[in-house]
C-alpha positions as CSV (number, residue, x, y, z in Angstrom):
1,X,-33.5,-48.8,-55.9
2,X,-31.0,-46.2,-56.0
3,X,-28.8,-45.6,-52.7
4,X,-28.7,-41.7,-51.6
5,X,-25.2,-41.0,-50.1
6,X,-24.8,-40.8,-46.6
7,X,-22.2,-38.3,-46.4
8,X,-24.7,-34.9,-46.6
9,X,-26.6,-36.9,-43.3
10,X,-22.9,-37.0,-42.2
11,X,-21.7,-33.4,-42.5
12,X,-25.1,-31.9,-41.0
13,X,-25.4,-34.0,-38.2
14,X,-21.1,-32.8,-37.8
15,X,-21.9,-28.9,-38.1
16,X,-25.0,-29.3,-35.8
17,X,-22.7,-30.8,-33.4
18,X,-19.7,-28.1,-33.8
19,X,-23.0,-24.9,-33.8
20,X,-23.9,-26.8,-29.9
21,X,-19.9,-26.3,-29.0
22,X,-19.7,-23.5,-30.0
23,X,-22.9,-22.3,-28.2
24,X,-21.9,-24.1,-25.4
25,X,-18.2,-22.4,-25.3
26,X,-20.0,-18.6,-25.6
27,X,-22.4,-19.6,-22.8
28,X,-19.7,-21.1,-20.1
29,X,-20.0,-19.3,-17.1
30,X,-17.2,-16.7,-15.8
31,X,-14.7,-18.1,-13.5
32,X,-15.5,-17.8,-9.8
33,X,-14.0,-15.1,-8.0
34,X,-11.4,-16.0,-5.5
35,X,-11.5,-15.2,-2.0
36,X,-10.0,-11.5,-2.3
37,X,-9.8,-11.0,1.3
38,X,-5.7,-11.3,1.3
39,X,-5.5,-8.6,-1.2
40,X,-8.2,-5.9,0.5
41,X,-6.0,-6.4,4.3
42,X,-3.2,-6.0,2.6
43,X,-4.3,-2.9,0.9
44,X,-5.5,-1.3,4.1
45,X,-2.1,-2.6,5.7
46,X,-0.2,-0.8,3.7
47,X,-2.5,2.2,3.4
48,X,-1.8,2.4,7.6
49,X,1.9,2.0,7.2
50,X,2.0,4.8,4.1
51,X,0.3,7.0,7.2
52,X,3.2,6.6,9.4
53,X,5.7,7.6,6.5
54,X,3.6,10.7,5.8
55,X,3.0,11.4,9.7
56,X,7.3,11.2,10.3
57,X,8.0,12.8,6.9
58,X,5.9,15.8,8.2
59,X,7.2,15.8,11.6
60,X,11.0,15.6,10.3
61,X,10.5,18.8,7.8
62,X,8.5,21.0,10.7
63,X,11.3,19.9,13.2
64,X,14.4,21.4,11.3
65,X,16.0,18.9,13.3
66,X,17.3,22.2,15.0
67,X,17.3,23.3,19.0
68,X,13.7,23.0,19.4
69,X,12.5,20.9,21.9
70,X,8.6,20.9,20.7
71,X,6.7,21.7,17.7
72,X,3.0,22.2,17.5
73,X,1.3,21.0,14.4
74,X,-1.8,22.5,12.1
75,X,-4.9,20.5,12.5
76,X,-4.6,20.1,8.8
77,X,-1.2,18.3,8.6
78,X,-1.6,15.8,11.6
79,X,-4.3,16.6,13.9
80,X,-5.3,19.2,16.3
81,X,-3.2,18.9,19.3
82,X,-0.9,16.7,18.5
83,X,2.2,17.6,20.4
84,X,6.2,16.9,18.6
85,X,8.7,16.4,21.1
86,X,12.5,16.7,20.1
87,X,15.5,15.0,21.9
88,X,18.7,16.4,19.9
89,X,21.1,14.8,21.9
90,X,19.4,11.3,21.6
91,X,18.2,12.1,17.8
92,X,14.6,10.9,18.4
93,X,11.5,12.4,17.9
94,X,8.1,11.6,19.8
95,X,4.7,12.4,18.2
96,X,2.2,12.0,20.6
97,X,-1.5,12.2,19.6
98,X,-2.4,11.7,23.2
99,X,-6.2,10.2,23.8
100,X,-7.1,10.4,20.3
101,X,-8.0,13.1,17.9
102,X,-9.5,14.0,14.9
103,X,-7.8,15.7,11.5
104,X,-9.5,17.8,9.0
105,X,-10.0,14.5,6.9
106,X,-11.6,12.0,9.2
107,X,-8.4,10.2,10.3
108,X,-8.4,9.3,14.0
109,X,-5.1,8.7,15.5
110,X,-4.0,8.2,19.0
111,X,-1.1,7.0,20.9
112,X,2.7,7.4,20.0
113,X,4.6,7.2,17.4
114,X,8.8,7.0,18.0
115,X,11.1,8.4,14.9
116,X,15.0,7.7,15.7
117,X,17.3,9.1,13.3
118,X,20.9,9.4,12.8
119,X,20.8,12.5,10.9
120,X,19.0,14.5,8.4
121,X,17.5,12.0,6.4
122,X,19.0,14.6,3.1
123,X,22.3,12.7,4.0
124,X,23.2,9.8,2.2
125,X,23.5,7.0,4.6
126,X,21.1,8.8,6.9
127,X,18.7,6.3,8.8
128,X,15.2,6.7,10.2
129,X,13.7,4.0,12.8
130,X,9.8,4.4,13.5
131,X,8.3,2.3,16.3
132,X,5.1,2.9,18.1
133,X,3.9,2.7,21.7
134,X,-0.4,2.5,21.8
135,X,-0.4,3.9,18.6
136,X,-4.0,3.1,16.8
137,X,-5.1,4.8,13.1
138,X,-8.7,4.7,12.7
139,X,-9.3,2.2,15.3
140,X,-6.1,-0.1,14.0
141,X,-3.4,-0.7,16.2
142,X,0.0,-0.8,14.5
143,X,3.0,-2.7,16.1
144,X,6.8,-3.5,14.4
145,X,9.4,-1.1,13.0
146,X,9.7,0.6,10.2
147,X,13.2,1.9,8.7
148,X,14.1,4.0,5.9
149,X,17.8,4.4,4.6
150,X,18.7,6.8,2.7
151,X,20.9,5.0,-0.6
152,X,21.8,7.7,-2.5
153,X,20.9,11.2,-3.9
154,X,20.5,12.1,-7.5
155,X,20.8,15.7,-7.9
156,X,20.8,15.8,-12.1
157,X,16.8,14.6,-11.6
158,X,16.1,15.8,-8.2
159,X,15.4,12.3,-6.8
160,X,16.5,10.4,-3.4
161,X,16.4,6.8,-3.1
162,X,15.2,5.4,-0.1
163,X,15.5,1.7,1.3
164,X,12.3,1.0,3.8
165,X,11.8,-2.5,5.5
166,X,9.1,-3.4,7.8
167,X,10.1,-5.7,10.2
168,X,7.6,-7.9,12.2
169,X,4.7,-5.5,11.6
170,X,1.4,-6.1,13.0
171,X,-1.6,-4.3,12.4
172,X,-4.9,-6.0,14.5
173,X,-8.7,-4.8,13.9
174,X,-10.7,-4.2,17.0
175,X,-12.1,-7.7,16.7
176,X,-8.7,-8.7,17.5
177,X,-8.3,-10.3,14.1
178,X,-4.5,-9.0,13.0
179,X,-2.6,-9.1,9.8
180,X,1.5,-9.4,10.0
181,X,4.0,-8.0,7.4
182,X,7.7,-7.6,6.4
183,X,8.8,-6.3,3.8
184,X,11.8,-4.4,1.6
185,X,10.7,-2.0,-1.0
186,X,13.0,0.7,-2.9
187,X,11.8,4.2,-3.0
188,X,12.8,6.5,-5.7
189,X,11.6,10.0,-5.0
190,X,11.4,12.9,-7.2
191,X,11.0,16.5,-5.7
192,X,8.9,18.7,-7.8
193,X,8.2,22.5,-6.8
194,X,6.5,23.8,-4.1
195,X,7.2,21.0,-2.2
196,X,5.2,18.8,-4.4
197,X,6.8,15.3,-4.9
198,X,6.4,11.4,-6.6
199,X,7.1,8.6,-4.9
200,X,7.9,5.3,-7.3
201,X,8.2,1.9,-5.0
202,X,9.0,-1.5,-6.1
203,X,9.8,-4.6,-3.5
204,X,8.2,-7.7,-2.2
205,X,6.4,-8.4,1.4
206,X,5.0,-11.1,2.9
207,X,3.1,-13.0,6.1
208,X,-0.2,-13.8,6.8
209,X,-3.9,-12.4,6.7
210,X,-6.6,-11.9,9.6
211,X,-7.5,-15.8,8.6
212,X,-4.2,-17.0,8.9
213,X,-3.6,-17.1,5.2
214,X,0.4,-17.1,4.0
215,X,0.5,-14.4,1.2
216,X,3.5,-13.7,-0.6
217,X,3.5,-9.9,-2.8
218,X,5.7,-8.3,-5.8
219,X,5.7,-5.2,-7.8
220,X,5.5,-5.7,-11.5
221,X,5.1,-2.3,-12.4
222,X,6.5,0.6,-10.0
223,X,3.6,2.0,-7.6
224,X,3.0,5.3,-7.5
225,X,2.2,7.9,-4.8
226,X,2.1,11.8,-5.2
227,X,2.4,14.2,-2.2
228,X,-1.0,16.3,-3.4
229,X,-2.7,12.7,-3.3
230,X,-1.2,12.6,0.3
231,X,-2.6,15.4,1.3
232,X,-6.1,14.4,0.4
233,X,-6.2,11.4,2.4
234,X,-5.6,8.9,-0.1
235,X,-3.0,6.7,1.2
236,X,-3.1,4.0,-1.6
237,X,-1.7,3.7,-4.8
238,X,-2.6,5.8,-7.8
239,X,-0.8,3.9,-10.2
240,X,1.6,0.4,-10.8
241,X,1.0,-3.2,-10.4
242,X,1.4,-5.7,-7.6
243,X,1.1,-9.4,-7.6
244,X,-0.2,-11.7,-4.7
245,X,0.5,-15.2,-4.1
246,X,-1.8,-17.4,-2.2
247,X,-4.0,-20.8,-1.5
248,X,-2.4,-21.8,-5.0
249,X,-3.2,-18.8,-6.8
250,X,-1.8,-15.8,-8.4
251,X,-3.9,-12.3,-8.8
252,X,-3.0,-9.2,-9.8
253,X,-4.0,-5.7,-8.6
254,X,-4.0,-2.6,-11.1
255,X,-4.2,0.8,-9.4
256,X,-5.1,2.7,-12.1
257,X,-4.0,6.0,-14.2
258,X,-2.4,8.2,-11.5
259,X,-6.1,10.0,-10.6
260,X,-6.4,10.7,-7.2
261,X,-8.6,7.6,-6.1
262,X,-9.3,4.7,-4.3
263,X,-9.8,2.6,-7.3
264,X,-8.4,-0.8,-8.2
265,X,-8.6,-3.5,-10.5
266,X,-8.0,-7.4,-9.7
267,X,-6.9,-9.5,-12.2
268,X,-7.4,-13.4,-11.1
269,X,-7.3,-16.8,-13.2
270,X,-10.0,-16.3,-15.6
271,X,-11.8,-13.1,-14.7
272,X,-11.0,-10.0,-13.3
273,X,-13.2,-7.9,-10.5
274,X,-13.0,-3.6,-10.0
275,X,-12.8,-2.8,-6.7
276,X,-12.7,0.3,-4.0
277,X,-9.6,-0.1,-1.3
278,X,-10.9,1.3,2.1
């Protein structure tokens, strides 16, 4: 009787086995999506400390810095109401927003905020000191202190470069829950016309979230703000990358092409997820 060779048997029964694979490897499920929670606090951290920068960068250029005493803001800059008070010989500045109030996009701010400077923050060397007394935005209340030094000015491109730290900030939800923070960035910003400017930030930050999570944070690509964005009430990044650290992991957030949103893409191990920062 003549013997049929096993090796055809052989080679199906091998490419059967490589087709289930490779079935298998196409049908594997995504990889979970890790507790993001770090990254959206941090995002509306930030967002409230970008507020205060905005709210004392207005203040400064309606002051003057001159002999005024007060200054009385348009409802559509801070908020109706909302009374400036100037001490020239202490160089400090008081924005008070008094029981609350309302601007002409939805932002609810109350309390004070403190702006010490030692000169016109045009100056190199020049230092601003922000702290706050009561001061809540949109129900959060915001503690620490936030500085900005002026390191240099670059008239050939119209930019200033700015040093800002936080130090020991604390920003706690109504549920008493609270998020801390310090940071250092570097702020390069570029004046365009009209007033119009660009604001490119790189730095790290660090502390913990509402569920007493340790986070550590990095830029990996410069992230961008624009004054008309600003103005709109988006107080997020348009534009750059920043990296988190924590339980183990490392995710990263993409803040898109520079459009005037509150869009955002997290890159984790394995999968990525968009997202809307509010």
């Amino acid at each position: 009787m003549k013997n049929t060779p096993k090796f055809p048997f052989l080679a199906c029964v091998l490419i059967a086995s490589m087709l289930v694979f490779s079935c298998d490897m196409n049908d594997s499920p995504e990889a979970p999506v890790p507790e993001l929670s770090v990254v959206e606090e941090n995002s509306q951290v930030i967002s409230t400390f970008e507020d205060v920068d905005y709210i004392t960068l207005s203040a400064l250029s309606s002051s003057g810095l001159n002999a005024r005493t007060t200054v009385d803001l348009p409802g559509g800059n801070l908020c109706e109401g909302t009374i400036i008070k100037l001490d020239n010989a202490a160089k400090l500045i008081t924005i008070d927003f008094g029981a609350g109030c309302t601007n002409n996009y939805g932002v609810v701010r109350k309390g004070k905020v403190k702006i010490a400077y030692t000169a016109n923050l045009l100056f190199p060397g020049s230092e601003i000191t922000t702290t706050f007394e009561g001061y809540e935005v949109d129900g959060l209340k915001v503690e620490g202190t936030r500085k900005i030094t002026n390191k240099g000015v670059n008239g050939g491109n119209n930019s200033i470069t700015l040093g800002v730290s936080i130090q020991n900030g604390k920003v706690t939800w109504p549920n008493a829950t609270f998020f801390t923070i310090n940071s250092e960035q570097q702020r390069v910003i570029t004046l365009g016309t009209q007033g119009a400017y660009e604001v490119s930030i790189t730095g790290t930050a660090a502390g913990k979230s509402r569920e007493g999570v340790d986070y550590i944070t990095s830029t990996n690509e410069p992230l961008i703000y624009t004054k008309n964005c600003m103005d709109s009430g988006i107080t997020y990044p348009i534009g750059g990358i920043q990296k988190f650290q924590f339980l183990g992991i490392e995710v990263s957030v993409d803040y898109g092409d520079e459009t005037c949103d509150k869009l955002a893409t997290v890159f984790y191990p394995g999968g990525s997820k968009a997202i809307t920062l509010d």
